[in-house]
DRENRO-476586 format. One line per field, with one value per residue (C-alpha): x, y, z; residue number from 0. Coordinates in Angstrom, 2 decimals. Layout:
<sites>
east = X; ...
north = Y; ...
up = Z; ...
nr = NUM; ...
</sites>
This chain:
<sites>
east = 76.59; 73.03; 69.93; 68.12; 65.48; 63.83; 63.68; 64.18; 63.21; 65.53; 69.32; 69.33; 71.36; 71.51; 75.03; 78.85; 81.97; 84.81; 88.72; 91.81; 93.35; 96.82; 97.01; 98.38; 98.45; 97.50; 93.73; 93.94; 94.22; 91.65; 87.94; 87.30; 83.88; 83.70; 80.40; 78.98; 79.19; 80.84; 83.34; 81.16; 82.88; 86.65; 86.72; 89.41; 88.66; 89.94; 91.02; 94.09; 94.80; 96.90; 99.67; 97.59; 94.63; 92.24; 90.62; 90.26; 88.17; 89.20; 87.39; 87.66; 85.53; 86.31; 84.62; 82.75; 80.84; 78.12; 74.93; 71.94; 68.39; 67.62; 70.92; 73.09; 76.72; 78.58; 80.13; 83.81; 85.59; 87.66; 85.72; 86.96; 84.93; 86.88; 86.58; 87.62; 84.24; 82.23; 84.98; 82.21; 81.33; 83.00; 81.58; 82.14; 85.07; 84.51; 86.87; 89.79; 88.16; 86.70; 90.07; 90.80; 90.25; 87.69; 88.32; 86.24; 88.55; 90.96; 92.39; 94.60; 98.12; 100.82; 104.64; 107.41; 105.42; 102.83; 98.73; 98.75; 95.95; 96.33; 93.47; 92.35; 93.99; 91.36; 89.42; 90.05; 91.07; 94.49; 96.26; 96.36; 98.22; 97.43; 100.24; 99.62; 101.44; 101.59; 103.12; 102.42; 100.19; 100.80; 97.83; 99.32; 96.61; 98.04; 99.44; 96.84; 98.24; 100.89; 100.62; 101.96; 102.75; 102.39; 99.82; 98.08; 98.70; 97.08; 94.28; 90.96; 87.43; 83.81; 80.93; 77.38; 75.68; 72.15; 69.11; 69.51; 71.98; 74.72; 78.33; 81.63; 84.05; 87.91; 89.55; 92.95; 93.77; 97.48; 99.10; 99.66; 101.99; 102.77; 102.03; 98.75; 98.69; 102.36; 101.67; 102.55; 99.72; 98.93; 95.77; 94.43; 92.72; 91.26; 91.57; 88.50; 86.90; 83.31; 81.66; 78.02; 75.53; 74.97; 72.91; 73.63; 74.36; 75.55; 72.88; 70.46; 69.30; 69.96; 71.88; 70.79; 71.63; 70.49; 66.98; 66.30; 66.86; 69.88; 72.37; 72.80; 76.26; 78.69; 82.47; 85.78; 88.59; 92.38; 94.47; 98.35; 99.45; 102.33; 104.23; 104.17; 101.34; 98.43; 94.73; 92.66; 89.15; 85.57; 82.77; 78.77; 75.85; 72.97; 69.63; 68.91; 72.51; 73.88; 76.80; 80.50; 84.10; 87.35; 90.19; 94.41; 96.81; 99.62; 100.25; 97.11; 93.95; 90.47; 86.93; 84.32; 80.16; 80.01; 79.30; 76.26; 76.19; 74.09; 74.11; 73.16; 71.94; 71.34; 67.14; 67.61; 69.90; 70.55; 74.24; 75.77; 76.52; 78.14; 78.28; 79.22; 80.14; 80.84; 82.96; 83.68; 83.00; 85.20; 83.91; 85.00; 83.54; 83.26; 84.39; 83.02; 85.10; 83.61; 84.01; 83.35; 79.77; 79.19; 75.46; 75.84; 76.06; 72.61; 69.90; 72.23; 74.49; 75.18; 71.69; 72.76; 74.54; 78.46; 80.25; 84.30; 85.67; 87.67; 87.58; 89.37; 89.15; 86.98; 89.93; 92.91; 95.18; 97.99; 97.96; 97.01; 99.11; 96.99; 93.30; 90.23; 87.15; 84.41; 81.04; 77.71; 75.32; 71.47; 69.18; 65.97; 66.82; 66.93; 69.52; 69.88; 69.91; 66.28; 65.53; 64.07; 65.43; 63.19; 62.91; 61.84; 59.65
north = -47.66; -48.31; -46.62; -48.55; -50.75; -52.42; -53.09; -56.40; -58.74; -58.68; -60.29; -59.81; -57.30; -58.81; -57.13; -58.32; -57.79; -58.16; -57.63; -59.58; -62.25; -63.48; -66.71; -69.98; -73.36; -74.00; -72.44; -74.95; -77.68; -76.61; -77.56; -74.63; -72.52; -68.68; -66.62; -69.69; -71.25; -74.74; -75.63; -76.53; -77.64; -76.57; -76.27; -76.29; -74.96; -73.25; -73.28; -74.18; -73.57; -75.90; -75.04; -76.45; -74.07; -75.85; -74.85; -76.89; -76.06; -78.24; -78.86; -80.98; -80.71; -81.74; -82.46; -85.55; -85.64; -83.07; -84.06; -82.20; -82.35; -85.39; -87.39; -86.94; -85.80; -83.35; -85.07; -85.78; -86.92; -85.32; -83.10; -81.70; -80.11; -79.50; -77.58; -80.95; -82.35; -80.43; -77.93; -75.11; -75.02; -76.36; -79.96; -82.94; -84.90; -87.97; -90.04; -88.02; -88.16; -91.94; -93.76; -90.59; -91.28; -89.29; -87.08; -89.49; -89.70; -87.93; -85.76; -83.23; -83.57; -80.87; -81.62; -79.30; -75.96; -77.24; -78.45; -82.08; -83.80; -87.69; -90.33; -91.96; -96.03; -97.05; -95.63; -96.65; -94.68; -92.98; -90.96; -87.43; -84.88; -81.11; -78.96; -75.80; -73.27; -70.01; -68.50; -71.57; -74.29; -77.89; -79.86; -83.54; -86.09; -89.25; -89.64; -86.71; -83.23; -81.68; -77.85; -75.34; -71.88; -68.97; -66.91; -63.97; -62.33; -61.51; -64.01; -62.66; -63.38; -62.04; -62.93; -62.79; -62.75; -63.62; -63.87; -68.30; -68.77; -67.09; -67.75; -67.42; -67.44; -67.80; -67.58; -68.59; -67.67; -69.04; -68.61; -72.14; -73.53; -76.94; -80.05; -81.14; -85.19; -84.39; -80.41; -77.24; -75.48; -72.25; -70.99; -70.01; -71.44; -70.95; -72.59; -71.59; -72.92; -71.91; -71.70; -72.41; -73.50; -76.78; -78.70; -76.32; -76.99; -74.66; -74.25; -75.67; -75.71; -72.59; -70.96; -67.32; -65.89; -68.36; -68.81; -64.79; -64.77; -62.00; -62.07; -61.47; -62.27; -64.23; -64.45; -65.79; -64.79; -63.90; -62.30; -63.00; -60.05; -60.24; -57.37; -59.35; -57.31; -59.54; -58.60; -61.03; -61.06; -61.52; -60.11; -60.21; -57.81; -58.45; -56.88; -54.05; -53.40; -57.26; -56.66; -55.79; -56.45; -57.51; -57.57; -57.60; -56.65; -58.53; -55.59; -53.24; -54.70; -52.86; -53.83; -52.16; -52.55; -49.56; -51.40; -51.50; -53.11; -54.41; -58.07; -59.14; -62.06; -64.70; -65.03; -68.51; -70.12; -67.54; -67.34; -63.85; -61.91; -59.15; -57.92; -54.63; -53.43; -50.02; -50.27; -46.92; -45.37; -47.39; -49.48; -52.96; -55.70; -59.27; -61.09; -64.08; -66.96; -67.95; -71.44; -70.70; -71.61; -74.60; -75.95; -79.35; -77.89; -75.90; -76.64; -79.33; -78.86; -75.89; -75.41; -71.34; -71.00; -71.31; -69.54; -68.87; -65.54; -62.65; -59.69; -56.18; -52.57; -51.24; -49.64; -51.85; -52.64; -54.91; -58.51; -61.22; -64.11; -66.32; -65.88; -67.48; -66.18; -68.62; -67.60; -67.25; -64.69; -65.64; -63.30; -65.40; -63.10; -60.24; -58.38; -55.31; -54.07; -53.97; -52.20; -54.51; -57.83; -60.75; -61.94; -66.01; -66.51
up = 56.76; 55.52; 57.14; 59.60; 57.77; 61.01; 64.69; 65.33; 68.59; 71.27; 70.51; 66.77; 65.29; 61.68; 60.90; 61.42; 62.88; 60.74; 60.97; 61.31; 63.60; 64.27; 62.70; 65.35; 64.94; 68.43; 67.87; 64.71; 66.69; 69.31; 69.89; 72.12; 71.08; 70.64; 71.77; 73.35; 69.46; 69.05; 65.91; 62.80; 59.94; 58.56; 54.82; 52.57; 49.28; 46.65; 42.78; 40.79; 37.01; 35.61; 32.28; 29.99; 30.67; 32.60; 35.94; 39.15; 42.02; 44.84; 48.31; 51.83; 54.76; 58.11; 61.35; 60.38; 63.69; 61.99; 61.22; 59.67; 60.51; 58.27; 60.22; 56.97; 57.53; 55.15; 52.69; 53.61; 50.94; 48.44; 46.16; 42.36; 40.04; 36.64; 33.41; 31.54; 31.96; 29.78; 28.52; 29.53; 33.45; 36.73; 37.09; 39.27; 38.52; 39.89; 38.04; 39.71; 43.35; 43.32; 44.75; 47.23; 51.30; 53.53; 55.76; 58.29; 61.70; 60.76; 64.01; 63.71; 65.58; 66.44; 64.70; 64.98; 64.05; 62.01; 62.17; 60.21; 59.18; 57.52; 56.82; 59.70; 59.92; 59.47; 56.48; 53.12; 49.42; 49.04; 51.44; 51.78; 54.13; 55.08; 56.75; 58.34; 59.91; 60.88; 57.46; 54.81; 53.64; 51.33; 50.45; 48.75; 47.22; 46.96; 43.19; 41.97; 43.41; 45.75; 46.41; 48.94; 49.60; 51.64; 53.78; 52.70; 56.39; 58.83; 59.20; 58.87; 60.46; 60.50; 63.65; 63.31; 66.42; 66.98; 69.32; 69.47; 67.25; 64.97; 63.15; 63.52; 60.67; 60.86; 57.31; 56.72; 52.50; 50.88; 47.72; 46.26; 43.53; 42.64; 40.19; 39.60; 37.75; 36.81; 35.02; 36.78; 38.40; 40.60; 42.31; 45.73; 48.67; 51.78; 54.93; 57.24; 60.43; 61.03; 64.54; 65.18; 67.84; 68.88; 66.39; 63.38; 60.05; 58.35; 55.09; 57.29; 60.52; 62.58; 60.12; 61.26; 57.63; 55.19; 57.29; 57.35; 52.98; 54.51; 52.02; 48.10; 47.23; 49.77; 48.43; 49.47; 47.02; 46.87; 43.96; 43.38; 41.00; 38.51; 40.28; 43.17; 45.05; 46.77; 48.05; 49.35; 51.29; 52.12; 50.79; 52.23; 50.78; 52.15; 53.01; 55.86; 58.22; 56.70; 54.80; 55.10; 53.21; 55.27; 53.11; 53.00; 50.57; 53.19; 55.36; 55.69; 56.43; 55.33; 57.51; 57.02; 56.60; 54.42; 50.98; 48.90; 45.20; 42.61; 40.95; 37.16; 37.04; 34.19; 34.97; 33.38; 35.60; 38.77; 38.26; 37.92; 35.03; 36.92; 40.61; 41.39; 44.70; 46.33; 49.68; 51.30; 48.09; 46.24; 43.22; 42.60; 39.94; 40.01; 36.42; 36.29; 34.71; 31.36; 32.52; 36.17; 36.87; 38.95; 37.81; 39.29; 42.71; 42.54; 44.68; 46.18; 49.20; 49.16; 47.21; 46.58; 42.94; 42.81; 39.95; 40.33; 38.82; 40.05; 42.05; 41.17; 41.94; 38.79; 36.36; 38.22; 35.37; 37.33; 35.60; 37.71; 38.17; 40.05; 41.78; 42.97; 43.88; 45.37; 46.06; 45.96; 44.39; 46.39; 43.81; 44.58; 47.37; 45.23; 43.37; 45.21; 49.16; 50.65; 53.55; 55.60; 55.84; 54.38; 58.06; 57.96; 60.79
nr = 0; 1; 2; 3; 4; 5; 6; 7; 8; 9; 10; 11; 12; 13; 14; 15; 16; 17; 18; 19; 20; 21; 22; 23; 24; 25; 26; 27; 28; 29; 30; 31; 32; 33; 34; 35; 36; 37; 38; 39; 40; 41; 42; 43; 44; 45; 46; 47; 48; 49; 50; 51; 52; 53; 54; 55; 56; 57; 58; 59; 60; 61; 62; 63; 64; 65; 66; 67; 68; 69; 70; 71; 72; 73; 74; 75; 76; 77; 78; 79; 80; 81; 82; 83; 84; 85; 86; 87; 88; 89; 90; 91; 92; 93; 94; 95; 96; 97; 98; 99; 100; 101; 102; 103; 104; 105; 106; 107; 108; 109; 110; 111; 112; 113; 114; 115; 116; 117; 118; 119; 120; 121; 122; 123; 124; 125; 126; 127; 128; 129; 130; 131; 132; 133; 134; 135; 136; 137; 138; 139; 140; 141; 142; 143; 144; 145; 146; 147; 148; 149; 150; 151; 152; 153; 154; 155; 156; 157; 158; 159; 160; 161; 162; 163; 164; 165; 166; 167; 168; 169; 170; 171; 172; 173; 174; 175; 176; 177; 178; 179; 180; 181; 182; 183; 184; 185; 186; 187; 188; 189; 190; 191; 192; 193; 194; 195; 196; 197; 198; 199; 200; 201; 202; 203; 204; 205; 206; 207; 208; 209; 210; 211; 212; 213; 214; 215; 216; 217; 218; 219; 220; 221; 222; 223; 224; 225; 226; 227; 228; 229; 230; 231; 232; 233; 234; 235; 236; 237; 238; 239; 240; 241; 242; 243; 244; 245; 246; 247; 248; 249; 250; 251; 252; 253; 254; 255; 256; 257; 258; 259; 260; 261; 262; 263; 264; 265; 266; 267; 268; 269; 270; 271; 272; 273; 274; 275; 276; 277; 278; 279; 280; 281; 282; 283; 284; 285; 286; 287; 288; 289; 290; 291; 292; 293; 294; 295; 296; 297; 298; 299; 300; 301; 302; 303; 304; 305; 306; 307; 308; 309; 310; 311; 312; 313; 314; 315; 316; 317; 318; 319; 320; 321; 322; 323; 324; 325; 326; 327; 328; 329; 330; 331; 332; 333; 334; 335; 336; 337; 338; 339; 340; 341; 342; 343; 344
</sites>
């Protein structure tokens, strides 16, 4: 646990609770709030490596009824970057996304045992259909992909609470397998639902952890190991008490704010050339994937930089099978844990 940096103002803590939750398809479908926060946004996102060697990182948001402080909404449609592009990063692939529907209207409906999502009658683009349950996940895109697979159990979330506003995160992560435009492909995704209060965005306005400059690296990821073994988990450093790591390997589950770390970054273009972490004296690294960096997404939505790679245990030799690891390294932040959190006033 790090050493208190600061006294804040009444109703901030600046620090998380983490641990896990039994996944049901009923709190899917629900639009009840947690901690007086409303439901936000639900993101599906994840990457898939196809036979021939190339790298896909995939994305939908839903909840189109969000809008940000300028009256935009979060973009809805289907979203693909790809390593064909430009053979060397992650970039937009707009030429498979440009026929695909948006999420716009689309309402999620009970059948059977499962949480299923299709485009709304009335919107135009091909179809697409999301099935969740309470032990699997398939994602089809109409004549482009169709992937499913299992949980990584249990379900895990993290809440930061704050003085006027804060977040709640819900994080569902599956193993995926499939065809992707008619080659075999693998990979990982999560399947989260984020809480906020009314009028946030999250990003934006009243997002209590991107308007303090809290955190320094922010990462979803999931590892499927040859010998069959699994971890998967979230990751947050961040200045003064902000920080923690909630992970799985199926069975156990570890949560804990005890973590501190260190990121090398590429001065040139902010993205990482190595995080370490420590988490309860363990040490784990962060390999990036050579081709893993997404530059078209900087300074955009989200404006923090991208970059895919992997997570381990440093000096874990099992062979991984398939793996993603989305996230964020913030080093105009700063590299390292402060004492004090950069408070934005």
């Amino acid at each position: 646990m790090p050493k208190l940096g600061d006294v804040y103002e009444r109703g901030n803590f600046f620090q998380q609770l983490a641990g896990a939750h039994k996944p049901s398809v009923d709190d899917v479908l629900s639009d009840r709030g947690y901690f007086g926060l409303m439901p936000h946004l639900m993101p599906i996102y994840g990457c898939i490596r196809t036979e021939d060697g190339e790298m896909y990182e995939l994305l939908r948001n839903f909840n189109p009824d969000i809008d940000n402080k300028h009256g935009e909404k979060p973009y809805m449609g289907l979203v693909i970057q790809s390593t064909k592009v430009d053979g060397e990063n992650l970039i937009f692939d707009t030429e498979l996304t440009k026929d695909h529907a948006s999420t716009e209207g689309a309402v999620g409906v009970k059948e059977g045992n499962e949480a299923v999502w299709h485009k709304a009658p009335n919107v135009s683009g091909k179809n697409f259909e999301i099935r969740f349950s309470e032990d699997s996940f398939t994602w089809i895109e109409e004549d482009l992909f169709s992937l499913s697979g299992p949980m990584v159990k249990p379900g895990l979330h993290w809440y930061l609470p704050g003085r006027d506003a804060g977040t709640y995160y819900v994080s569902h992560i599956f193993e995926l397998e499939g065809e992707f435009q008619g080659l075999k492909a693998k990979g990982m995704i999560a399947f989260d639902e984020m809480y906020m209060a009314e009028g946030a965005v999250v990003y934006g306005d009243k997002d209590i952890m991107m308007q303090n400059y809290g955190h320094i690296v922010w990462y979803t990821w999931g590892t499927k190991y040859k010998d069959g073994t699994v971890e998967a988990g979230h990751f947050i450093l961040g200045h003064d008490r902000l920080g923690f790591a909630v992970f799985t390997d199926g069975e156990n589950v570890v949560a804990t704010q005890n973590i501190e770390g260190k990121v090398t970054d590429n001065s040139n273009n902010r993205f990482a050339k190595r995080i370490q972490l420590t988490i309860d004296g363990e040490e784990w690294e962060f390999l990036p994937d050579p081709r893993g960096k997404m530059p078209a997404m900087l300074l955009k939505y989200p404006p923090t930089p991208q970059q895919e790679g992997r997570w381990r245990r440093v000096g874990d030799t099992r062979e991984p099978e398939s793996w993603f690891a989305w996230g964020e390294t913030e080093t105009e932040n700063g590299c390292e844990r402060q004492s004090k959190l950069p408070t934005h006033r």
